[in-house]
C-alpha angles and dihedrals in degrees: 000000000000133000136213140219137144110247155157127240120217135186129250111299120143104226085038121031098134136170143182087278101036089049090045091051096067097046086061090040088063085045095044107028094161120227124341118233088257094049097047083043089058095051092059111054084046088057096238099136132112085255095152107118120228101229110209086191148015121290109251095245091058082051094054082043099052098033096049101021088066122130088231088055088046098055091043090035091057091034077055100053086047098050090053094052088052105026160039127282094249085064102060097048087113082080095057093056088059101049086051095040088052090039082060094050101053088038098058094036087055099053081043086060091047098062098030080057093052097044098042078054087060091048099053123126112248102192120193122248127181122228133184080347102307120112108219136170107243132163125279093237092058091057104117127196113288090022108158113224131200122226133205129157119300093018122130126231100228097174131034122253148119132285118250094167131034118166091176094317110174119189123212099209095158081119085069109028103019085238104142085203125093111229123223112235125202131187111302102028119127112242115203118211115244091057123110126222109238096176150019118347153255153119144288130178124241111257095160126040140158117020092340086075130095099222093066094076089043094047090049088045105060098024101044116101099251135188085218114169112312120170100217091051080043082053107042088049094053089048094049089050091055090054096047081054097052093030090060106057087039094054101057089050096053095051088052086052101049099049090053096045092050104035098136090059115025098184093062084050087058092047087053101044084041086050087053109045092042093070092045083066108077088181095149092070091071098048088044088059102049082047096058095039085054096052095049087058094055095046085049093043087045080070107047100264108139107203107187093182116050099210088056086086093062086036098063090042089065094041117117107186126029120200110211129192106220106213104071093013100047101020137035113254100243113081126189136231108242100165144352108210118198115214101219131057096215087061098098084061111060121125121219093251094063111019096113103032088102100256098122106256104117120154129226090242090053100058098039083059089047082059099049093053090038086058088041101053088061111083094197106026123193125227103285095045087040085057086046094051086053104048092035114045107136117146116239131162096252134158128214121201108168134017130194107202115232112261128202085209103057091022096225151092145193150172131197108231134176110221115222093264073069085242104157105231123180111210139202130201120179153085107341088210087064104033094057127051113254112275091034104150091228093064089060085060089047097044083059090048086045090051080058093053099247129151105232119195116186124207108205115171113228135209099204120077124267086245096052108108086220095047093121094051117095094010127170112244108220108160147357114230107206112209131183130203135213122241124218107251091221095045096096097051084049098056094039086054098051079048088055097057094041096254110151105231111202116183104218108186135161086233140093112303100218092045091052085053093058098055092037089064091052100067085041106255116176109248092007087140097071103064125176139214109230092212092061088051107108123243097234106111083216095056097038093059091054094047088049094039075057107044139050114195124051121182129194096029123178125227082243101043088050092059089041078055099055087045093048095051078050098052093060095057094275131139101213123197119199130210124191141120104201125091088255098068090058100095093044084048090053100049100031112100089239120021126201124205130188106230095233088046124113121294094248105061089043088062103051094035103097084209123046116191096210090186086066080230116142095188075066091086097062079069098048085048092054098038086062098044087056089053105047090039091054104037088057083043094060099031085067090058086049097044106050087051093059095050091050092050089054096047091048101049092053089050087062089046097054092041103049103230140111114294102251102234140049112217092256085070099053096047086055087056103049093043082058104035101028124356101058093033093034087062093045094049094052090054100044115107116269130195094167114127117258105254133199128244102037096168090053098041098046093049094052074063113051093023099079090022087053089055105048089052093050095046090045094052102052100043085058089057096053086056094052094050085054089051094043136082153146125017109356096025103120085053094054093043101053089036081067095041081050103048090049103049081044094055093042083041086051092052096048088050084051089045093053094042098069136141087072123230128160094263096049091046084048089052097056094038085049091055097043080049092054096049080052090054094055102045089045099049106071101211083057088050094059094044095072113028094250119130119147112223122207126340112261090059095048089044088041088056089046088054086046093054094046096049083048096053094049089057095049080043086062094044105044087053089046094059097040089055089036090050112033125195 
């Protein structure tokens, strides 16, 4: 786990700021200078280059497939083809819809490609390669075979190969294997892509590329625009395979009725048993779903929200309780240097010949220089040493010989330098808490630093060697390095919002728990002031789940814990979304219902998060939350007006069945009624805005909807056309009847709409009052009239189908409230 090289340390300049691990860099760069021009030139024409392309969507030949090639479009399509051969055009409208339903859907999927496309561009991995001696960012798909491709933590194999340079590279495989821990590799060892780097740095040459290696399936898997498990699809499939099961039997008996009924014509047996199986189909739910799904994606991808699995709108919408990593969620990821503390008094003393023998006298300049070499000897230095490298960037004639990486596992890390009164010194830069044993007195000055939210390092100087297992047991506290962090701006609003909507926030972070809370209650988090230390939670998935149910913020958290903590949330019942951006938060991403990742976070935990906020911007996810509420609100919205046609066309058609007469409508009057009632609101309410809370149990609680309401209005319907048959006679007669029938199921069909559309505003009142003015319009124009067959005779039957309808809509007015009290949300 650690590396050695004899080098010098220089200061900061910028063409030569150099450390133990940059120096020796370029030492291994002359060794291993990578492939030559010629070589990489020759790999190519022979084909061998990672040439596969990661999709972020559907090709847009797979969209025209899945949008047109559907068994709903097949039934309507052949219904259709039939309706052409025996009628007029008017009644084979129905046909039309769907060619325009299915034209929305490709269109919209395909802008929704479009942007998934650009942004996932955005989002690619560049890893570097060095070639001819120069390291360089190029794209994954110009890495050739026997590449040979630089690490550093947080980085992503995206190719196999073996390892030709390891300066304490650990490498995190459990994506591959399902092992939490990171394993070391050395020179020689094979590296699989798909893996992620978790400490320290090196190289491996590509010995695998294009569709041989690993990381292709893996790539595909968590990029690709995928239809994962979403309840409301789950649920709109369940209900469509209710209705293929009802539509079926109905439909054949239709079809015999009708023939019989209508034995003297049997075209017009085929318009009426046409006119009866169309409304069973409610074919544009699922279009409308796939249509409001795809333009969630583009608002979101309009700011910079990358969602690489459709569903994971709906998912976060549902989600109770959200786990967020503070540095890079709740914080920006520069800190600054407030204050560096010695811990002993006899430290401005020192004199240079002792001032690293380990009594004590260590002056201030000293360790300011200890610190600059420290920051120096990292090659790729995370957020706290980066804020050391700034604050602290003297020049002095060091010399580094050995170097042990920061890990986010043991929370430390060192280096082994020679002062330039060539005194050999071994270092030590990492958490205080587990640095020094439990009742130290210096941990009662740092618990008051962390109250302030503060971020507090200690150096402490060791005599045992980096590689030693027991190297940060019996240290020398020297100094206390104060660091502040930055908050997001936008972080407050973010977390007032998720308390808003009742969505639990619990800050999980591999820091101090006191000095997460602190910054936790700064930014006003409920129950930021009972904070927990993860290594006191108990192991028991059981106990756990209540500890966690009870706290909300959590501080030195483990990889491992982190992903316990997400299983044991789960465990309780709760869907659980994860935010983070450091290599640490990719096992809780994997295994949360809903990851988050920062844009500008690692690799890795892009590629697991099934959302990427590309903008970096937490306050981002109130609008994914909301995106997905609007989706899931409307959708059910809109599922009731399908719904309760399609139990009213079965009942009706069994009625007539049953009954033995023409079936009342022909299939023009019953496009005309679902344009007015269903098809044109239906578009504008799935795409209303929606702030209602995501809900369980979609399939139950829809049909305790439509289910009675279906039935009124079938039972209405058809009792008004009785009557009609009984009014009516003579020549004209079948137009007048089923004109009635017409005018009442468009009146029940009205209030249902009005019913569905609450709570009112004055575009949704507009909208109703639109569609009844449309259905006056044509009543009223006599070449519409015409049109579609409909033509009101006399006045007692009309205003006895009105009464009929009335009567009707109180009725659906009792039980829609009676439901809604019986079966409470």
């Amino acid at each position: 786990m650690t590396y050695r090289a004899e080098t010098a340390v220089e200061g900061p300049d910028p063409e030569g700021d150099a450390a133990c691990a940059s120096t020796d860099t370029a030492a291994r760069a002359s060794d291993h200078p990578g492939l030559s021009a010629a070589e990489v030139a020759e790999r190519v024409s022979r084909g061998e280059v990672n040439d596969v392309p990661v999709r972020s969507s559907r090709s847009t030949a797979e969209i025209v497939r899945a949008n047109v090639f559907t068994r709903f479009n097949a039934i309507i399509g052949v219904l259709f083809v039939i309706m052409l051969a025996v009628a007029p055009i008017q009644d084979a409208l129905f046909g039309f819809v769907i060619v325009a339903n299915t034209a929305i859907g490709i269109i919209q999927e395909l802008r929704a490609k479009k942007t998934l496309d650009s942004l996932a561009v955005i989002g690619e991995a560049r890893p570097t390669v060095r070639r001819d001696g120069v390291a360089a960012e190029i794209p994954t798909a110009e890495i050739v075979l026997g590449d040979l491709v630089e690490l550093g933590p947080g980085d992503k194999c995206v190719v196999d190969g073996e390892v030709v340079e390891a300066d304490g590279l650990e490498i995190d495989e459990s994506l591959l294997t399902g092992e939490a821990d990171p394993v070391l590799k050395k020179p020689g060892d094979p590296v699989m892509s798909g893996s992620f780097v978790v400490a320290g740095g090196g190289a491996f040459t590509a010995t695998k590329v294009g569709r041989e290696a690993y990381a292709v399936q893996l790539a595909e898997e968590a990029s690709r625009f995928t239809l994962v498990h979403s309840e409301l699809r789950s649920g709109i499939s369940q209900i469509l395979k209710y209705v293929t099961w009802m539509m079926i039997p109905t439909a054949i008996g239709l079809v015999i009725s009708q023939s019989v009924v209508e034995k003297n014509d049997w075209r017009e047996a085929v318009r009426r048993m046409v006119g009866g199986i169309v409304p069973m189909v409610p074919e544009g739910l699922v279009l409308l779903t796939s249509v409001a799904f795809a333009i969630g994606v583009i608002r979101l991808g309009r700011k910079q929200c990358l969602v690489q699995e459709l569903p994971a709108i709906e998912g976060l919408a549902r989600v109770d309780v959200v786990c967020l990593d503070k540095t890079g969620t709740l914080t920006e990821g520069g800190m600054d240097v407030t204050e560096l503390r010695l811990l002993n008094t006899d430290a401005r003393q020192g004199n240079g010949a002792d001032r690293s023998s380990g009594s004590g006298a260590v002056d201030e300049a000293y360790v300011r220089q200890t610190l600059s070499a420290l920051g120096a000897s990292d090659p790729r230095p995370n957020a706290s040493l980066q804020a050391i490298i700034d604050g602290y960037p003297g020049r002095a004639d060091w010399r580094c010989t050995e170097s042990l990486p920061f890990s986010s596992a043991r929370k430390y890390s060192g280096a082994a330098l020679n002062d330039p009164d060539g005194k050999a010194s071994t270092w030590l830069l990492g958490a205080p808490d587990v640095l020094l044993p439990d009742g130290d007195p210096v941990l009662a000055d740092i618990e008051d630093l962390n109250t302030q939210g503060l971020r507090v390092l200690l150096l402490a100087r060791t005599d045992k060697e980096l590689s030693d297992a027991e190297v940060a047991h019996g240290v020398h506290p020297t100094a206390l390095v104060v660091l502040e962090q930055r908050l997001r701006p936008d972080a407050a609003d973010t977390l007032r919002y998720f308390a808003e909507q009742d969505v639990a926030a619990k800050v999980i972070s591999g820091d101090n728990a006191v000095s997460v809370g602190a910054v936790a209650s700064k930014l006003g988090l409920p129950g930021a002031e009972h904070t927990v230390d993860a290594r006191r939670l108990p192991t028991d998935r059981e106990e756990m789940a209540t500890a966690l149910e009870d706290g909300a913020v959590f501080g030195r958290v483990t990889p491992q814990q982190k992903r316990d903590m997400v299983g044991a949330l789960q465990s309780r019942g709760h869907n659980v979304a994860m935010t983070g951006d450091g290599v640490n938060d990719v096992l809780a991403l994997k295994d949360a219902d809903i990851g988050v990742s920062m844009g500008s976070g690692s690799e890795a935990t892009r590629a697991v998060a099934q959302i990427v906020l590309l903008n970096n911007s937490f306050s981002t996810l109130p609008s994914v939350v909301a995106e997905g509420r609007r989706v899931i609100g409307n959708i059910e919205r809109v599922a009731n007006l399908f719904l309760v046609k399609t139990v009213y066309s079965v009942l009706l058609a069994l009625l007539v069945v049953c009954s033995q007469v023409s079936y009342p409508f022909l299939p023009r009057h019953l496009t005309l009624l679902s344009t007015l009632t269903i098809g044109v609101p239906a578009f504008f309410l799935a795409l209303a805005p929606n702030t209602e809370r995501a809900r369980p149990n979609f399939v139950r609680r829809v049909m305790r909807y439509s289910l009675p309401a279906g039935i009124i209005a079938g039972v209405a319907t058809f009792v008004t056309y009785l009557v009609a048959r009984h009014v009516y006679t003579g020549e004209g007669a079948r137009d007048a009847e089923t004109s009635a029938a017409t005018l009442a199921l468009f009146l029940i069909s009205m209030w249902v709409l009005a019913i569905v559309a609450r709570p009112y505003t004055w575009w949704r009142v507009g909208l109703v009052l639109t569609m009844a003015l449309g259905f006056v319009v044509v009543v009223v124009t006599p070449w519409l009239q015409d049109f579609f067959a409909l033509k009101l005779v006399g006045t007692s039957m009309p205003w006895t189908a009105v009464g009929i309808a009335v009567a009707a809509s109180a009725l659906l007015e009792v039980s829609w409230r009676w439901v809604g009290r019986r079966f409470p949300t």
